[in-house]
C-alpha positions as CSV (number, residue, x, y, z in Angstrom):
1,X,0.0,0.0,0.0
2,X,1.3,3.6,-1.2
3,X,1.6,5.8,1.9
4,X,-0.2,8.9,2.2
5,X,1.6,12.2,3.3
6,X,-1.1,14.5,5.3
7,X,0.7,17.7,3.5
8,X,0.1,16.3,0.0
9,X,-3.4,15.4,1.2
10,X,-3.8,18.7,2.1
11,X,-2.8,20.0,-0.8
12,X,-5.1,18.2,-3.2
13,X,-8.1,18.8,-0.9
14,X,-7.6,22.4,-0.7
15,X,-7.3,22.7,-4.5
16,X,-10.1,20.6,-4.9
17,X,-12.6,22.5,-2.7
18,X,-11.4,26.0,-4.3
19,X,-11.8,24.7,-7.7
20,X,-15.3,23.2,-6.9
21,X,-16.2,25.9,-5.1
22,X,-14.8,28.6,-8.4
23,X,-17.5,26.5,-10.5
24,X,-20.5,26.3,-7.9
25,X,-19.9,30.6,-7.8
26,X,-19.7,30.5,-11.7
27,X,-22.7,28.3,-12.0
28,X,-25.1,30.5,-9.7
29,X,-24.2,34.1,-11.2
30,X,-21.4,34.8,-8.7
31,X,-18.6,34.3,-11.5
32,X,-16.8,37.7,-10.2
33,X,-15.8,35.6,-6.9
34,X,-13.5,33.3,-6.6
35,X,-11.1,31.3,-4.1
36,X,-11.4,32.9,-0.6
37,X,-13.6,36.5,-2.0
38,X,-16.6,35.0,-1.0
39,X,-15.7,34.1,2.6
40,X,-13.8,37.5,2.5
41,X,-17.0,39.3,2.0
42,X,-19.2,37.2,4.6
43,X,-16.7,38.5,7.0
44,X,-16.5,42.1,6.2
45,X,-20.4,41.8,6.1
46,X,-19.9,40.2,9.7
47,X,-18.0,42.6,10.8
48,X,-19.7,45.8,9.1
49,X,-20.7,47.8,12.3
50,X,-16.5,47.8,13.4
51,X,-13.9,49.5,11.6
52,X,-11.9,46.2,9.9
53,X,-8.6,46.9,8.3
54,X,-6.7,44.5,6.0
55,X,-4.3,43.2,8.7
56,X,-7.7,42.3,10.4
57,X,-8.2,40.1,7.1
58,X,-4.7,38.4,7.0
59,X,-5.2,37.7,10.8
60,X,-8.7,36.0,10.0
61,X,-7.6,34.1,7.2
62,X,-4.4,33.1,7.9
63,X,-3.0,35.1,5.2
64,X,0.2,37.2,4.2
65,X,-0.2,40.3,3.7
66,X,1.1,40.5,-0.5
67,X,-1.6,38.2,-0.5
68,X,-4.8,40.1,1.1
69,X,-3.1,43.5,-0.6
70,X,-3.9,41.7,-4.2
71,X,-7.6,39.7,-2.9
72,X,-8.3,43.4,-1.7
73,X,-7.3,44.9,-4.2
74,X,-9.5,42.5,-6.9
75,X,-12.4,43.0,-4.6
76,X,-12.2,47.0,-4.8
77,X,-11.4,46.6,-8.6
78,X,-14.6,44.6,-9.0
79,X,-16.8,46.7,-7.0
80,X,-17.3,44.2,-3.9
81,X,-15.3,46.8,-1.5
82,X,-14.1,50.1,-0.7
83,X,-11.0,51.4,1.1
84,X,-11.0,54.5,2.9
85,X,-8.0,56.1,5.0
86,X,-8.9,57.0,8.8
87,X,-8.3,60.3,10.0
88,X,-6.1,59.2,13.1
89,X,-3.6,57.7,10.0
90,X,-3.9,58.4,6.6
91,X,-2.0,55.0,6.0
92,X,-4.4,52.9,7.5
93,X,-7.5,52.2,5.1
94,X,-10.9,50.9,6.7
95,X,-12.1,48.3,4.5
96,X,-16.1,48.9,3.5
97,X,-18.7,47.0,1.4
98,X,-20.3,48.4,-1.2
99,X,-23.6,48.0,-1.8
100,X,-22.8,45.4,-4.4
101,X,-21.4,43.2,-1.7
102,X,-23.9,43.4,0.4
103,X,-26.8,42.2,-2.4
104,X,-24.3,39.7,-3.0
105,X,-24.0,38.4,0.6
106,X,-27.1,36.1,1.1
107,X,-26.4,34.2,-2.2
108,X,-22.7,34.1,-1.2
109,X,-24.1,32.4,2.1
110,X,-26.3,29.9,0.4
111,X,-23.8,28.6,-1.6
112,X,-21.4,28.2,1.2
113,X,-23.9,26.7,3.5
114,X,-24.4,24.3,0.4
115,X,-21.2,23.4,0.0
116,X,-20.4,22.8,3.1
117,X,-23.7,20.5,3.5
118,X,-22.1,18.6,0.5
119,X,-18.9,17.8,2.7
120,X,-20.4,16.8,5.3
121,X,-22.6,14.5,3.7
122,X,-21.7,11.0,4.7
123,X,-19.8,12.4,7.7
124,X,-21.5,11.5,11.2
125,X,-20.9,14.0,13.7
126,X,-18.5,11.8,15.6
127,X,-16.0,12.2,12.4
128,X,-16.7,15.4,12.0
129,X,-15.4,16.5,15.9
130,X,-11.9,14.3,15.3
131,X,-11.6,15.4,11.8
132,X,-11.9,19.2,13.1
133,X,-9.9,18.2,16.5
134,X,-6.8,16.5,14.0
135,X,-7.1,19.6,12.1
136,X,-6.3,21.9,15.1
137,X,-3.1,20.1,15.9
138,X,-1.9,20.3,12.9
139,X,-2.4,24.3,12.8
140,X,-1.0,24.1,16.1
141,X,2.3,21.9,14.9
142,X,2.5,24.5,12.0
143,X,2.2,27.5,14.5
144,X,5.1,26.2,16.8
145,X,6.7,25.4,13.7
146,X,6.9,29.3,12.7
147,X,7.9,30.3,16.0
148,X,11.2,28.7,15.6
């Protein structure tokens, strides 16, 4: 039997659910969203009554920031977001949805709810808890790993 690595796992399942998830947006008349946008704008819509800034968006999503610079950047250039400097620091830029966004929310929603009822499926509850409780150590091992 061909041994599995859990990195390589990973790796294919993460590809997977972003290139099913890519066609399930494209399908249902969200084509302008791919990858992480959608959960990006559920959060911002989340989070609409506080001031969020994009280092509250790398934080959130467990991303660098060259990489929520160019997601925000693609968002703003497609009309899902806005950025607007603070007067405390002109550097800092609050991150606010446009109306676009918002309309866009609740069928953003619906076809994450969807999808995610499509991954569970099969999954009892038990599975689902040591699944997610495997998952936590190994964001854990890879946390400790980055403090080294």
């Amino acid at each position: 039997m061909e041994e599995r690595h859990i990195g390589l796992e990973l790796k294919a399942i993460e590809h997977a659910i972003r290139r099913s998830l890519d066609m399930r947006f494209s399908r249902n008349g969200l084509e302008d969203l791919f990858g992480i946008q959608g959960p990006i704008i559920g959060f911002l819509y989340d989070h609409r009554e506080d001031s969020v800034f994009q280092k509250d968006i790398e934080k959130a999503f467990n991303i660098r920031r060259s990489s929520a610079t160019v997601l925000l950047q693609t968002l703003e250039q497609k009309g899902f977001i806005i950025r607007e400097s603070i007067k405390q620091d002109g550097r800092m830029k609050k991150i606010i949805l446009t109306d676009k966004a918002v309309e866009s929310n609740l069928h953003i929603r619906r076809e994450l709810e969807a999808f995610d009822e499509m991954l569970e499926r099969n999954i009892t509850p038990e599975e689902k808890e040591t699944f997610l409780h495997v998952l936590d150590k190994i964001r854990d091992n890879l946390q400790q790993e980055d403090e080294k």
